[in-house]
PQR file of N, CA, C, O and H, with PARSE charges and radii, in Angstrom:
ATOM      1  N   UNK A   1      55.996  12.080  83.760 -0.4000 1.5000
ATOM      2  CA  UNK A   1      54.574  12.337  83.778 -0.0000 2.0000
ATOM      3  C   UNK A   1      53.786  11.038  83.972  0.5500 1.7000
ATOM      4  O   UNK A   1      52.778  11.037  84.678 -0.5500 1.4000
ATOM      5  N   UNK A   2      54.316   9.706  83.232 -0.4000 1.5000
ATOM      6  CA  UNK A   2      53.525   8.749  83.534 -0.0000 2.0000
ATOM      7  C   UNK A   2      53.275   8.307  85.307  0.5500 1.7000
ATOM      8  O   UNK A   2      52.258   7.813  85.794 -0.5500 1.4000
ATOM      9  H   UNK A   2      55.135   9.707  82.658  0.4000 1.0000
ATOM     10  N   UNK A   3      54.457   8.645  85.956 -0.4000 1.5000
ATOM     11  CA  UNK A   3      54.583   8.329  87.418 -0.0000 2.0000
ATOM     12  C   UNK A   3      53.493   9.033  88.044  0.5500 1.7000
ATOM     13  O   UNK A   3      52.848   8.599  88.998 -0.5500 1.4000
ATOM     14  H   UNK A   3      55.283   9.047  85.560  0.4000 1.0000
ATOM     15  N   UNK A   4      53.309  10.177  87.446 -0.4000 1.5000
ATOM     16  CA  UNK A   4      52.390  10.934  88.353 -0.0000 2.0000
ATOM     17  C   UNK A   4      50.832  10.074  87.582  0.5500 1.7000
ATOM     18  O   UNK A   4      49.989   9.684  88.390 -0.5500 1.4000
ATOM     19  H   UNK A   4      53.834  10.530  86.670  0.4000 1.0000
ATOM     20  N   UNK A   5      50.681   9.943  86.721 -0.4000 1.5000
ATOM     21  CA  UNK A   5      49.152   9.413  86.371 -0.0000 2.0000
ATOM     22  C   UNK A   5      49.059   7.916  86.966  0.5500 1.7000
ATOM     23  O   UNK A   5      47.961   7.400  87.172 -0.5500 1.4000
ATOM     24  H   UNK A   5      51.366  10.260  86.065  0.4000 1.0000
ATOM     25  N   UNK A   6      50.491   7.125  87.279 -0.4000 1.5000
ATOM     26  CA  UNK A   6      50.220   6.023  87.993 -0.0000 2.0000
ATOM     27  C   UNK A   6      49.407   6.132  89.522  0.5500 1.7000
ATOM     28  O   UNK A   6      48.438   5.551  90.012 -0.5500 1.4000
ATOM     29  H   UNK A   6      51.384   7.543  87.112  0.4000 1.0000
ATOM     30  N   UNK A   7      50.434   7.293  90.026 -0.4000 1.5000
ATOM     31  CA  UNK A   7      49.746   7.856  91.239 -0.0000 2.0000
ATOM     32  C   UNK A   7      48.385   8.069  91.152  0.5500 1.7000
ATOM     33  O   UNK A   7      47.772   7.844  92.195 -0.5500 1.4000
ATOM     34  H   UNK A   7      51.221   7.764  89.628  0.4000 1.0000
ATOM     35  N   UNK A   8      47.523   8.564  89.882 -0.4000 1.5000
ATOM     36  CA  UNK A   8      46.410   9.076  90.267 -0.0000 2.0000
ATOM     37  C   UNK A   8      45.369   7.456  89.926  0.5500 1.7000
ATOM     38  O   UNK A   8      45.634   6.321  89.531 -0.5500 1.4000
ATOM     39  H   UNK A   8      48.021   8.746  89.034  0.4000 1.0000
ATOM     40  N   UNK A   9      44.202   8.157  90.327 -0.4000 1.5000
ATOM     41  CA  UNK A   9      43.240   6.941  90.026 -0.0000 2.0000
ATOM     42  C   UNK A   9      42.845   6.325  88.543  0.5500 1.7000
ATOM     43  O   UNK A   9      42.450   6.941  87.553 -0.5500 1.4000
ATOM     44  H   UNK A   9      43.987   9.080  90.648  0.4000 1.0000
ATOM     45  N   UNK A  10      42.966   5.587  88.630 -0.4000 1.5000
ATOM     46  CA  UNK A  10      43.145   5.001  87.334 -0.0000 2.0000
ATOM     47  C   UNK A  10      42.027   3.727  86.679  0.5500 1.7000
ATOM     48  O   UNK A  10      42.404   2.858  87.465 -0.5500 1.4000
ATOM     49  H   UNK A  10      43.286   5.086  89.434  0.4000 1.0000
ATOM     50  N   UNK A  11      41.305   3.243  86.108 -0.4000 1.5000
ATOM     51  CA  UNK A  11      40.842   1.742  86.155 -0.0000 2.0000
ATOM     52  C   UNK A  11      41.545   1.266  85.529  0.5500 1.7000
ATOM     53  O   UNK A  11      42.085   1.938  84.650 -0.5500 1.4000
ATOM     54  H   UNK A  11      40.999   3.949  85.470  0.4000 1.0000
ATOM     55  N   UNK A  12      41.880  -0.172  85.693 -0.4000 1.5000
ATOM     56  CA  UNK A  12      42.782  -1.351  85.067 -0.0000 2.0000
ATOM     57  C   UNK A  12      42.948  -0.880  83.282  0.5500 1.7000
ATOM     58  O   UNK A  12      44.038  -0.717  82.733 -0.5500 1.4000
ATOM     59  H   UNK A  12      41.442  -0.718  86.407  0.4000 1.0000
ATOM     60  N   UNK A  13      41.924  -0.764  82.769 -0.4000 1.5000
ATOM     61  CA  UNK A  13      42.339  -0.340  81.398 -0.0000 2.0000
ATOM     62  C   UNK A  13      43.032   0.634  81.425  0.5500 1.7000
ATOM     63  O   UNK A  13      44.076   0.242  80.904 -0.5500 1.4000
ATOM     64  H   UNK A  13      41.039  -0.897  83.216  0.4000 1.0000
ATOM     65  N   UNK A  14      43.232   2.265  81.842 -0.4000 1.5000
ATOM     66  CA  UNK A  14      44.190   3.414  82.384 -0.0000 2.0000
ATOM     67  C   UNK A  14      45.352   2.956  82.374  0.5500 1.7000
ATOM     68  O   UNK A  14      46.254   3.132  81.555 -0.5500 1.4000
ATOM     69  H   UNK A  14      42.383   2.583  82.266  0.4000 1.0000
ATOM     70  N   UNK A  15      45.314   2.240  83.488 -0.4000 1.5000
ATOM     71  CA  UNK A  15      46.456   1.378  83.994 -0.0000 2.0000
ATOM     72  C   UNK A  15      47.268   0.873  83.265  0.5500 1.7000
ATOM     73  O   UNK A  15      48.486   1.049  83.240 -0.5500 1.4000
ATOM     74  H   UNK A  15      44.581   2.097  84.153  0.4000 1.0000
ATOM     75  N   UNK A  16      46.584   0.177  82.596 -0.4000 1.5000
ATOM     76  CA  UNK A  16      47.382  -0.625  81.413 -0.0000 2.0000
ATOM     77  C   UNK A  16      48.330   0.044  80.279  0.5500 1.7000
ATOM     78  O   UNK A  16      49.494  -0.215  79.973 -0.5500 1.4000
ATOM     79  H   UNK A  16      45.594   0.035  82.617  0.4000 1.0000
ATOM     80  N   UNK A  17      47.527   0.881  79.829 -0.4000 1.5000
ATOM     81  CA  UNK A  17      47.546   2.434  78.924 -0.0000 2.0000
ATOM     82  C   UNK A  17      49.254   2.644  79.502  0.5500 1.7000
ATOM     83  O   UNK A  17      50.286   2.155  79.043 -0.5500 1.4000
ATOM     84  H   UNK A  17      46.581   1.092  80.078  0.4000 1.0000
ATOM     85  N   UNK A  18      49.062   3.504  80.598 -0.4000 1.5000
ATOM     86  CA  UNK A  18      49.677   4.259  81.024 -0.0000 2.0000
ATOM     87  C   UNK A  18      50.998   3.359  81.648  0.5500 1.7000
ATOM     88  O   UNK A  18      52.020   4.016  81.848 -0.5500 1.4000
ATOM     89  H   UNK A  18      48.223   3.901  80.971  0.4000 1.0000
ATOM     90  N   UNK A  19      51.033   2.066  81.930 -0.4000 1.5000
ATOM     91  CA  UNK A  19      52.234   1.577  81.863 -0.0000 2.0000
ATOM     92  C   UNK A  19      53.074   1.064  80.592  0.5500 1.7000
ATOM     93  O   UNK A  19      54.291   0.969  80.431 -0.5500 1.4000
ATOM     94  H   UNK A  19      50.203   1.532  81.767  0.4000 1.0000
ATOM     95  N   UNK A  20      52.335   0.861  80.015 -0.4000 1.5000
ATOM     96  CA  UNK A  20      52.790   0.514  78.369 -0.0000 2.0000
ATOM     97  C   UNK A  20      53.229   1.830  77.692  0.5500 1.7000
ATOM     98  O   UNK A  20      54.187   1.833  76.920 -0.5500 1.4000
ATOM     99  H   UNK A  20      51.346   0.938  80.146  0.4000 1.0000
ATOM    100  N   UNK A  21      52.585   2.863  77.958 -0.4000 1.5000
ATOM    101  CA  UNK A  21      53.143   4.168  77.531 -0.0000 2.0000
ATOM    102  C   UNK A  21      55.043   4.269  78.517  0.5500 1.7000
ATOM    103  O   UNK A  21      56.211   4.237  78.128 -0.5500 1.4000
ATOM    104  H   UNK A  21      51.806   2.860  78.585  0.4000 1.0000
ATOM    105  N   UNK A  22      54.532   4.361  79.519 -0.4000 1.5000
ATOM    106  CA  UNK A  22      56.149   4.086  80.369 -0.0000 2.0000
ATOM    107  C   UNK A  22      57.353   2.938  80.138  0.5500 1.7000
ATOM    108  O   UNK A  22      58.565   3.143  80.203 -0.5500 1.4000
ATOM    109  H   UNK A  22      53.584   4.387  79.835  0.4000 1.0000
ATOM    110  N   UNK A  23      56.811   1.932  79.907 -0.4000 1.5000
ATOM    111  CA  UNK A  23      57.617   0.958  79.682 -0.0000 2.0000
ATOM    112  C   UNK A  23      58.255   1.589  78.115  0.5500 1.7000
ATOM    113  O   UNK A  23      59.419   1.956  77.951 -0.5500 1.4000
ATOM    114  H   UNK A  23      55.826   1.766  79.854  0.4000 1.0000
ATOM    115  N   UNK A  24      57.270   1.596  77.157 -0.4000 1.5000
ATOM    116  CA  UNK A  24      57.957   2.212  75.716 -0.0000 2.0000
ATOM    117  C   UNK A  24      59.084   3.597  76.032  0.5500 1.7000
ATOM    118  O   UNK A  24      60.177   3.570  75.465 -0.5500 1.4000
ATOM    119  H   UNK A  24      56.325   1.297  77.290  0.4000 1.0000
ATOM    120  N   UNK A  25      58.817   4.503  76.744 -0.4000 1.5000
ATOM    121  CA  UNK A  25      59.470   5.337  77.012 -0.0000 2.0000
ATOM    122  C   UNK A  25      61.033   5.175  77.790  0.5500 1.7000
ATOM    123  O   UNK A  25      62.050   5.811  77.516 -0.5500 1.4000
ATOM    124  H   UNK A  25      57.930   4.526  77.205  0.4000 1.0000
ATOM    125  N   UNK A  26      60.871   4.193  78.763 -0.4000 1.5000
ATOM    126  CA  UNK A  26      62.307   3.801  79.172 -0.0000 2.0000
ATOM    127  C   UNK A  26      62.776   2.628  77.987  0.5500 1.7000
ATOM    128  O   UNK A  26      63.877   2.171  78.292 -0.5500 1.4000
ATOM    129  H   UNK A  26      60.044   3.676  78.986  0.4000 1.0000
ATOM    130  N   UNK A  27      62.381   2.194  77.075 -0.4000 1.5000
ATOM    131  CA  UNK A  27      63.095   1.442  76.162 -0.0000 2.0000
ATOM    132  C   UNK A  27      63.478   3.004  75.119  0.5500 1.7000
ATOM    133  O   UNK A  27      64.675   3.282  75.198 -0.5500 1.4000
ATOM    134  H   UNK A  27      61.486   2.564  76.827  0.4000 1.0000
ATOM    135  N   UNK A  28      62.902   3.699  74.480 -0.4000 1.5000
ATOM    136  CA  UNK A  28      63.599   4.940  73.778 -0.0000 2.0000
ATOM    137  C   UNK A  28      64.334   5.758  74.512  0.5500 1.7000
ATOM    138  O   UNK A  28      65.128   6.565  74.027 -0.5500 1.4000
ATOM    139  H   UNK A  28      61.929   3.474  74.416  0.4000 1.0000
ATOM    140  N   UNK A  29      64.061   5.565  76.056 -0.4000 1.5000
ATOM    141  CA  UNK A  29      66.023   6.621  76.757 -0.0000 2.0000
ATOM    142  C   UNK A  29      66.787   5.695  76.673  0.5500 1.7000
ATOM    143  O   UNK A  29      67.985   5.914  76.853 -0.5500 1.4000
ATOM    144  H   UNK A  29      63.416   4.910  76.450  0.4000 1.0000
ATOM    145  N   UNK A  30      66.411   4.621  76.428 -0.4000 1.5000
ATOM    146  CA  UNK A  30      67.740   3.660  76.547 -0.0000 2.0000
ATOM    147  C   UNK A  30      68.034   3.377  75.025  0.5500 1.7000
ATOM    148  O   UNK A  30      69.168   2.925  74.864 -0.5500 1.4000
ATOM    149  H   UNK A  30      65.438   4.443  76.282  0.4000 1.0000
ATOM    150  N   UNK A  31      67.388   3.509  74.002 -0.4000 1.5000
ATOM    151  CA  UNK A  31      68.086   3.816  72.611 -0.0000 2.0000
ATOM    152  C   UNK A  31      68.693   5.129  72.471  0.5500 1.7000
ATOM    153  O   UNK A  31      69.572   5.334  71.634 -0.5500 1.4000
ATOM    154  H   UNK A  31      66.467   3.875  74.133  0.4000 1.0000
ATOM    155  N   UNK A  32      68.237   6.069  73.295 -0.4000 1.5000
ATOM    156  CA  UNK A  32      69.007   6.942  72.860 -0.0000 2.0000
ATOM    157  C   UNK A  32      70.502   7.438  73.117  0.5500 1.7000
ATOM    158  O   UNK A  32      71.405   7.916  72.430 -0.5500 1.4000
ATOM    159  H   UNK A  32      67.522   5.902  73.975  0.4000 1.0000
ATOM    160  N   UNK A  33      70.268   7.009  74.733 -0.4000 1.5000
ATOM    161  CA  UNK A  33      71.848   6.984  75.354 -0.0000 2.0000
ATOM    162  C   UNK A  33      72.816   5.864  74.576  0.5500 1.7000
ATOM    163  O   UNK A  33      74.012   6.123  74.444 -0.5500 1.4000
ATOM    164  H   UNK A  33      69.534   6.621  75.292  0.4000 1.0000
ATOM    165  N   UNK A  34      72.268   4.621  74.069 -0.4000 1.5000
ATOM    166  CA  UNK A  34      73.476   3.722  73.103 -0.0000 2.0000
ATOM    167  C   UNK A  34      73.260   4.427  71.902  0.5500 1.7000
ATOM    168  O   UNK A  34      73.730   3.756  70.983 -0.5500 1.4000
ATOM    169  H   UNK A  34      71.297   4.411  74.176  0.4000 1.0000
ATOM    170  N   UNK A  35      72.713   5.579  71.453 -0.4000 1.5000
ATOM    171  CA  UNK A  35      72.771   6.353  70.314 -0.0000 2.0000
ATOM    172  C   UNK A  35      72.040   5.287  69.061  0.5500 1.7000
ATOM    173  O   UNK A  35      72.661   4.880  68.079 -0.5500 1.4000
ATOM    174  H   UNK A  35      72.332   6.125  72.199  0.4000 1.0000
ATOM    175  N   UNK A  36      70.770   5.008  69.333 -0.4000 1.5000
ATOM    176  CA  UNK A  36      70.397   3.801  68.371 -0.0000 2.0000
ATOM    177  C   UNK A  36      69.045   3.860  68.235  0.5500 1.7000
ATOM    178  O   UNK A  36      68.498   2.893  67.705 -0.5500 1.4000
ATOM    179  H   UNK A  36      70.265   5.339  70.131  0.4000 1.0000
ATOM    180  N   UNK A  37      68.188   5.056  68.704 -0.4000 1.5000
ATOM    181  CA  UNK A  37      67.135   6.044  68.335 -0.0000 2.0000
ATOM    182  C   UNK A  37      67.429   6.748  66.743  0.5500 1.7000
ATOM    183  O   UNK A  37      68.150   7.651  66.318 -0.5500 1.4000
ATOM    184  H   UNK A  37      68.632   5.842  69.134  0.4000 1.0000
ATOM    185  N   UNK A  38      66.705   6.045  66.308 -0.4000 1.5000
ATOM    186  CA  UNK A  38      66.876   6.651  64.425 -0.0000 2.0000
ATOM    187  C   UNK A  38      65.643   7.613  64.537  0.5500 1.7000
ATOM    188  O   UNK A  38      64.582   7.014  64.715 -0.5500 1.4000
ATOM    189  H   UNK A  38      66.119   5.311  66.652  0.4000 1.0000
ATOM    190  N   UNK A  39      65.566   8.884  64.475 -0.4000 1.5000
ATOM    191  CA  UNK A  39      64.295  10.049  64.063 -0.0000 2.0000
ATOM    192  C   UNK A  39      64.025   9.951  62.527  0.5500 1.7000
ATOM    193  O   UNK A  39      64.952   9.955  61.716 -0.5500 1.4000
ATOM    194  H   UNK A  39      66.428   9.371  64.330  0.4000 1.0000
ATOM    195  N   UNK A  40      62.525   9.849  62.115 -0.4000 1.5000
ATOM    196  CA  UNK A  40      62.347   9.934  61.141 -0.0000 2.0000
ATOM    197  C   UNK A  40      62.052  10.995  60.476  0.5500 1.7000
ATOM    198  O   UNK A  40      61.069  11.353  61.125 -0.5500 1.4000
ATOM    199  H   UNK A  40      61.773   9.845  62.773  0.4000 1.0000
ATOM    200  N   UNK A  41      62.180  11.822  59.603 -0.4000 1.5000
ATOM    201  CA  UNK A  41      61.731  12.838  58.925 -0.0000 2.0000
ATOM    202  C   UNK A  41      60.251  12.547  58.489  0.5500 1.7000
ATOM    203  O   UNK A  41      59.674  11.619  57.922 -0.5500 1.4000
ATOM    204  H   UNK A  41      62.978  11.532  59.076  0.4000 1.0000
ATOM    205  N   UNK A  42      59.845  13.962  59.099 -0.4000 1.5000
ATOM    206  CA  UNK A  42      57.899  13.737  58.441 -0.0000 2.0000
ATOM    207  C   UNK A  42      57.688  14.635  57.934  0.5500 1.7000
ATOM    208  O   UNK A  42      58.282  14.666  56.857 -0.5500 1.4000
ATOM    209  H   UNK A  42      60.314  14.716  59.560  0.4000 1.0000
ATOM    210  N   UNK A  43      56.994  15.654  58.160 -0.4000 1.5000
ATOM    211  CA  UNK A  43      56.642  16.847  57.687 -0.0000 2.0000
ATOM    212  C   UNK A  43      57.007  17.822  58.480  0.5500 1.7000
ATOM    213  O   UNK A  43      56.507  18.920  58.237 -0.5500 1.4000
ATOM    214  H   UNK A  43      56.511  15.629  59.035  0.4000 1.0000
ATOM    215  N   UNK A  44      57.598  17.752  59.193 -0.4000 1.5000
ATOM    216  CA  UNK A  44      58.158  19.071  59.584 -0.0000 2.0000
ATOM    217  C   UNK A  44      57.294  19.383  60.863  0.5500 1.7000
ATOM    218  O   UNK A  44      56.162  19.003  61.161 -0.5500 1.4000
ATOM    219  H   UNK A  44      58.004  16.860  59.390  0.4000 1.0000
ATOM    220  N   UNK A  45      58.113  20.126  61.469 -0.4000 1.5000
ATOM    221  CA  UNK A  45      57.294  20.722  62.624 -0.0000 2.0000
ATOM    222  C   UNK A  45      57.302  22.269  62.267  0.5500 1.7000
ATOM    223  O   UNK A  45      58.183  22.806  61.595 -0.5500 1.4000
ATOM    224  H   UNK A  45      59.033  20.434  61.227  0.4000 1.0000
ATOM    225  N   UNK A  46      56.355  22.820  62.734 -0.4000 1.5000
ATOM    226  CA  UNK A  46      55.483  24.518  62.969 -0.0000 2.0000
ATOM    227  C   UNK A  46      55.511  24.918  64.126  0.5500 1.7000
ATOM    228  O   UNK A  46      54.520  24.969  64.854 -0.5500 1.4000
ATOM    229  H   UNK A  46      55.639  22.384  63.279  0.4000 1.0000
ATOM    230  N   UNK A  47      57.194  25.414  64.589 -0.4000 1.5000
ATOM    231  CA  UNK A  47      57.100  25.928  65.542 -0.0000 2.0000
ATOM    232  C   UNK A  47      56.265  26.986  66.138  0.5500 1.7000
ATOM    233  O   UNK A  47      55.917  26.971  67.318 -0.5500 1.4000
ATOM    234  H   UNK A  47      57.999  25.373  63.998  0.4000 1.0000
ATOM    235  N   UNK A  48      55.848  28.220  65.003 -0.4000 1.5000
ATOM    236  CA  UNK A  48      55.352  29.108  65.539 -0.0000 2.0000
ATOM    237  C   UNK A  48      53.686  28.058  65.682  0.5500 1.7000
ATOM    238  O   UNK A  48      52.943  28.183  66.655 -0.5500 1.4000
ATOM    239  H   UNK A  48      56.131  28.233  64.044  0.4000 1.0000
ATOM    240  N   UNK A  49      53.518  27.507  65.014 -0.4000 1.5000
ATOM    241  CA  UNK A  49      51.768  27.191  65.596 -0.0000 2.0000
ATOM    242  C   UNK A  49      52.091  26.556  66.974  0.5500 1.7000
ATOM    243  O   UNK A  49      51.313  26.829  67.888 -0.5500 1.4000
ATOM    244  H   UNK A  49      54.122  27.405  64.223  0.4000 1.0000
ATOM    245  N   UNK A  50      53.259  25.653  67.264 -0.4000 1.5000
ATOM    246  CA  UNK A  50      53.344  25.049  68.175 -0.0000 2.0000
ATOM    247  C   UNK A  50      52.783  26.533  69.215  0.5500 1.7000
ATOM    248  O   UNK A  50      51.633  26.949  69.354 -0.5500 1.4000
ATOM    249  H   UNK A  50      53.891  25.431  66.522  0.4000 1.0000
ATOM    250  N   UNK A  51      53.814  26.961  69.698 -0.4000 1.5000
ATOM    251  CA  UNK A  51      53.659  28.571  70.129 -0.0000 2.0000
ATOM    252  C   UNK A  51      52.613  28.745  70.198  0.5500 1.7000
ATOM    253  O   UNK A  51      52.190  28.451  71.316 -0.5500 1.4000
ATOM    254  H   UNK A  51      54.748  26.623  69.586  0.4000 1.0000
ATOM    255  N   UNK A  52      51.954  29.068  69.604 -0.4000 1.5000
ATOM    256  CA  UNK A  52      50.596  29.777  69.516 -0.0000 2.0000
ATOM    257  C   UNK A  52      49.590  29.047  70.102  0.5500 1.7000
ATOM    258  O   UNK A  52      48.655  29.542  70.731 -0.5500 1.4000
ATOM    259  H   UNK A  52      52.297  29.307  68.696  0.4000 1.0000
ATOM    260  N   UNK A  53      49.802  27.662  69.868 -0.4000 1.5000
ATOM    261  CA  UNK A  53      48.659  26.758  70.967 -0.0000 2.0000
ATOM    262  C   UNK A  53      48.809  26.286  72.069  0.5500 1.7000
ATOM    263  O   UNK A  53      48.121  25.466  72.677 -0.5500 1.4000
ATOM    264  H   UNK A  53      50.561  27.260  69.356  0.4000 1.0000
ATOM    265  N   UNK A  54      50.126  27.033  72.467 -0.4000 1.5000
ATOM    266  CA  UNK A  54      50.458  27.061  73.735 -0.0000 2.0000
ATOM    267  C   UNK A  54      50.180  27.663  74.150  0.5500 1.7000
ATOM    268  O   UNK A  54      49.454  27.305  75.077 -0.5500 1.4000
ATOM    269  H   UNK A  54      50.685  27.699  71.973  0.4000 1.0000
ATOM    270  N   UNK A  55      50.375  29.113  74.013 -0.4000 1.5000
ATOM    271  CA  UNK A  55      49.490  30.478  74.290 -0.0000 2.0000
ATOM    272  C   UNK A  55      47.981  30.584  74.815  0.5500 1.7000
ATOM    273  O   UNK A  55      47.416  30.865  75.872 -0.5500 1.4000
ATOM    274  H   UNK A  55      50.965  29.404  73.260  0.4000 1.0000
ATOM    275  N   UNK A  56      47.523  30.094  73.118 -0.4000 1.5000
ATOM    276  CA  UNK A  56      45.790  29.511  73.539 -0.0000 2.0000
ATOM    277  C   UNK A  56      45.146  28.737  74.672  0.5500 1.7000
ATOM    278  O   UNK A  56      44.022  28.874  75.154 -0.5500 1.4000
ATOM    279  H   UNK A  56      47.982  29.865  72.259  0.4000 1.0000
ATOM    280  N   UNK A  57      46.389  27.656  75.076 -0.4000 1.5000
ATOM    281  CA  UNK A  57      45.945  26.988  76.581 -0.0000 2.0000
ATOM    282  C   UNK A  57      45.735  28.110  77.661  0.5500 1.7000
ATOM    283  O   UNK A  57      44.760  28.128  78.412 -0.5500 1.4000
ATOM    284  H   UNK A  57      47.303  27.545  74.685  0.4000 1.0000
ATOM    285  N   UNK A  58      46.866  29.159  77.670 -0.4000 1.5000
ATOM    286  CA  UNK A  58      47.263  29.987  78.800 -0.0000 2.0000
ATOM    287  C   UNK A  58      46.488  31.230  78.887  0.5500 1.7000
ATOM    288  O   UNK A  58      46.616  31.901  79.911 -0.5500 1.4000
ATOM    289  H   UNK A  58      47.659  29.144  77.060  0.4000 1.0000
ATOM    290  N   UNK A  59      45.684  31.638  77.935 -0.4000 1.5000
ATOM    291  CA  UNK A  59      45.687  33.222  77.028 -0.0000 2.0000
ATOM    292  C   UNK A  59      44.206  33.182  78.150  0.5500 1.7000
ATOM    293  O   UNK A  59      44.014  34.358  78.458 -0.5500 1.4000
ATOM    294  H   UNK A  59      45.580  31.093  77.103  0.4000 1.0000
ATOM    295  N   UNK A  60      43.552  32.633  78.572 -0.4000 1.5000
ATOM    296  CA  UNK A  60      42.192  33.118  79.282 -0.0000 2.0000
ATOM    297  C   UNK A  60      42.799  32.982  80.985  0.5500 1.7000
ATOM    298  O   UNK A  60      42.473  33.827  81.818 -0.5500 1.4000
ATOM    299  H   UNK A  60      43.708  31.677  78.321  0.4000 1.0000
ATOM    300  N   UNK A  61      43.364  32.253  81.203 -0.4000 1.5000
ATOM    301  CA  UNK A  61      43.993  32.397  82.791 -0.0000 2.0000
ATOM    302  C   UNK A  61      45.241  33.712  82.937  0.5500 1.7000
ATOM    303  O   UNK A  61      45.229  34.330  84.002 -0.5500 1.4000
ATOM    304  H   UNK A  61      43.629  31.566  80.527  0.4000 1.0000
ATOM    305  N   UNK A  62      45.941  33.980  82.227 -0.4000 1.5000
ATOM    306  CA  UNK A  62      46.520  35.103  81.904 -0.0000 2.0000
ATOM    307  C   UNK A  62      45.946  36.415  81.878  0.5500 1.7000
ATOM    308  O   UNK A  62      46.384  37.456  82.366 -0.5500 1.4000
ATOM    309  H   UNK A  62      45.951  33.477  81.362  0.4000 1.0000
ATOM    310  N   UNK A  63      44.624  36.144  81.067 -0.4000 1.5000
ATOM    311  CA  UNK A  63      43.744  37.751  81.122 -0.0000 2.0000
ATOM    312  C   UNK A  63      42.823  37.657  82.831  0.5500 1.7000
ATOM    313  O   UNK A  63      42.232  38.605  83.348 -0.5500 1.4000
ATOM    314  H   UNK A  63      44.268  35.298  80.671  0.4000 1.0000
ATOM    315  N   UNK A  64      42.919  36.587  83.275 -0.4000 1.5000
ATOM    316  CA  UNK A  64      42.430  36.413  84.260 -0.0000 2.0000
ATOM    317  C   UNK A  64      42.780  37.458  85.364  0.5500 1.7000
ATOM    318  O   UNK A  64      42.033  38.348  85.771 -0.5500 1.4000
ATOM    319  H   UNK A  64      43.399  35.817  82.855  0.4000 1.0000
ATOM    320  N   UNK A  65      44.579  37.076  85.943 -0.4000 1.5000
ATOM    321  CA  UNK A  65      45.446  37.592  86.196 -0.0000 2.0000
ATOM    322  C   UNK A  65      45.676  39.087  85.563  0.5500 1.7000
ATOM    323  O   UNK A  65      46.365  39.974  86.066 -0.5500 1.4000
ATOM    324  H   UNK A  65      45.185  36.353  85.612  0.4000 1.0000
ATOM    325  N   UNK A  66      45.173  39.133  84.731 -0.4000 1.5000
ATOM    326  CA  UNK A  66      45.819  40.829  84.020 -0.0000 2.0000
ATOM    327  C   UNK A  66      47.440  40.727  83.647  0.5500 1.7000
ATOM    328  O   UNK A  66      48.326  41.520  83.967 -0.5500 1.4000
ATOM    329  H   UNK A  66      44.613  38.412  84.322  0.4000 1.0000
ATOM    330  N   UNK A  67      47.567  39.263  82.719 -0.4000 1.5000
ATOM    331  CA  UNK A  67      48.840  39.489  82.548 -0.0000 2.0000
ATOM    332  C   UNK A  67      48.587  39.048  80.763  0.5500 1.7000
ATOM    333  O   UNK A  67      47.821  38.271  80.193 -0.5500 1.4000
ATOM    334  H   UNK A  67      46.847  38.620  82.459  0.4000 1.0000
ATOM    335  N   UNK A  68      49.737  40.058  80.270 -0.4000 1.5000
ATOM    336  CA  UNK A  68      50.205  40.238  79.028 -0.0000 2.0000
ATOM    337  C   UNK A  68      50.842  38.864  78.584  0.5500 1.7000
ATOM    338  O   UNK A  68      51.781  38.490  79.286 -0.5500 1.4000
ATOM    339  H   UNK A  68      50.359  40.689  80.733  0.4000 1.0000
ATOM    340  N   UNK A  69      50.483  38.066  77.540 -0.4000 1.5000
ATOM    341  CA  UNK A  69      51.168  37.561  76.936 -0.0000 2.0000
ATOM    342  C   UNK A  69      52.643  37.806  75.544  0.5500 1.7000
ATOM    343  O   UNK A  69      52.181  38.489  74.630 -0.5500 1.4000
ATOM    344  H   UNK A  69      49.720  38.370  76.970  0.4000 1.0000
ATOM    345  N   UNK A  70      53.375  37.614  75.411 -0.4000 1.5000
ATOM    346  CA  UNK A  70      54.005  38.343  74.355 -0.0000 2.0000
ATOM    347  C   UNK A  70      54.789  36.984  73.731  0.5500 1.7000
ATOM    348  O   UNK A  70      55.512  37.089  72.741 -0.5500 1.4000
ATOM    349  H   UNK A  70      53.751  37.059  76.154  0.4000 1.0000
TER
END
């Protein structure tokens, strides 16, 4: 995803953002493939809310369409 926001227009601050976001990201695939990515325990994730505010993004272009969410 960062490749594609490099592509788009950006100002130097963006820019900056968004390569530092990429650069961090190929240093954590590369902890993870030497298996040296430690996950921390937080509070847990909520899958079903996750779900559900996924839905909420989709739920007015869906009724748009005349399509059922389930």
């Amino acid at each position: 995803m960062t490749e594609l926001l490099l592509d788009s227009q950006l100002d130097e601050e963006q820019r900056e953002y968004v390569q530092t976001i990429r650069k961090d990201d190929i240093l954590d695939f590369s902890k993870i493939e030497a298996g040296l990515l430690d996950l921390e325990v937080g509070d847990g994730f909520d899958l079903r809310e996750c779900i559900e505010d996924c839905l909420d993004l989709v739920a007015q272009k869906a009724s748009e369409k005349q399509l059922d969410l389930a």
